[in-house]
C-alpha positions in Angstrom: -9.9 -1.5 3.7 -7.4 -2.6 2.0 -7.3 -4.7 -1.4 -4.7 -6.1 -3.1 -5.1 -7.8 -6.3 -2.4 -10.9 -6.5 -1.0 -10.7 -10.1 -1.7 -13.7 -12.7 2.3 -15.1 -12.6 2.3 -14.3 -8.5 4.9 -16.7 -7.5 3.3 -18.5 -4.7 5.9 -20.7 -3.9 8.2 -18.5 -3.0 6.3 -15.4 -1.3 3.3 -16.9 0.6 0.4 -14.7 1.2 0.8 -15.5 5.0 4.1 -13.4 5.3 2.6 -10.4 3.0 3.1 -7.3 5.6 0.9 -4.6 5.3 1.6 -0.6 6.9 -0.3 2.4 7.3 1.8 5.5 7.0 0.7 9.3 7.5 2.1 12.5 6.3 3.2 14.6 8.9 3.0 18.8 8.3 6.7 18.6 6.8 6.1 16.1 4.4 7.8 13.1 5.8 6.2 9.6 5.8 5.7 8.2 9.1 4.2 4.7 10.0 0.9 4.6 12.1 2.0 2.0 15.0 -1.5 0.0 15.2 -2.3 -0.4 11.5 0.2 -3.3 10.7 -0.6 -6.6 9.8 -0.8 -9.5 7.6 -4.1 -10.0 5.2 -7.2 -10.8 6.7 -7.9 -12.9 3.9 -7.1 -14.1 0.2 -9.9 -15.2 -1.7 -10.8 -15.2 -5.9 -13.5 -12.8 -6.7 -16.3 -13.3 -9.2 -14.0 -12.8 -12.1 -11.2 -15.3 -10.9 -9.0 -12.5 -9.6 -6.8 -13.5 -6.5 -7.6 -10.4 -3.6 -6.5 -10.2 -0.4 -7.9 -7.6 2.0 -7.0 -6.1 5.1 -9.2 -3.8 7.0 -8.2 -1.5 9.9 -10.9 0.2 12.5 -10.9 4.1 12.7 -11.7 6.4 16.0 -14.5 8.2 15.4 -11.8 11.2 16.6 -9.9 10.1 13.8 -12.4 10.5 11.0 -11.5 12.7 8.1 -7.6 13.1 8.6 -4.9 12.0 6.4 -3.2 12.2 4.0 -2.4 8.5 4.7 -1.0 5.3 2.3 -1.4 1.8 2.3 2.5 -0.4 1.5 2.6 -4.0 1.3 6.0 -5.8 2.0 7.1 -9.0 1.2 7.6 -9.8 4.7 7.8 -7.7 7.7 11.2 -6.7 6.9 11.0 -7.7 3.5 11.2 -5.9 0.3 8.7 -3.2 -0.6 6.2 -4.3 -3.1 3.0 -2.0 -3.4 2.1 1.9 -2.0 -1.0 3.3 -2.8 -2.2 6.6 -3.2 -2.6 8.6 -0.7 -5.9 9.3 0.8 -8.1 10.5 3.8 -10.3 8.9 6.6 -13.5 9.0 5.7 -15.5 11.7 7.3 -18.5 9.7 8.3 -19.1 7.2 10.9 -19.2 3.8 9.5 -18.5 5.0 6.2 -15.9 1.9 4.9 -13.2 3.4 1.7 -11.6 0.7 -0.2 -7.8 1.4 -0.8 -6.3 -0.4 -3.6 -2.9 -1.7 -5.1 -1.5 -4.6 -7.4 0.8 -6.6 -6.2 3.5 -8.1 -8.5 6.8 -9.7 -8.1 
């Protein structure tokens, strides 16, 4: 899943959380950053959490003949063709069926 933690002077009024787009991208053998065709999307959802931090997530179902592979990274755009506003780290699948890993990035303009 992905999590994206809004920052305190987001400027609401001009990017909406509704045209946030979010991409999956793998590393092929070479080195080169490719996007994974399935894994784009808006947020799921925005929500505060406990401590009044503004989170949206977006979570993404893996094959079970997927599990364990990567490298991958999470972007976040400003709109689908918008500027480029967050990457993440990169990381694996997890290995286990079920198993959920939490991906996540702070978003500031």
């Amino acid at each position: 899943m992905l999590r994206a933690t809004f920052s305190p002077g987001w400027p609401w009024d001009q990017v909406h959380r509704q045209d946030l787009w979010t991409v999956v991208e793998w590393q092929s053998a070479e080195g080169t950053w490719r996007t994974v065709e399935g894994w784009q999307g808006t947020l799921d959802k925005v929500e505060a959490d406990e401590a009044g931090d503004i989170i949206g997530e977006k979570a993404w179902w893996v094959y079970e003949s997927n599990l364990g592979q990567g490298p991958f990274r999470r972007l976040v755009y400003e709109g689908q063709a918008g500027r480029l506003i967050a990457i993440s780290d990169s990381f694996y699948l997890p290995e286990i069926p079920g198993q959920r890993s939490t991906i996540e990035v702070s978003l500031a303009r």
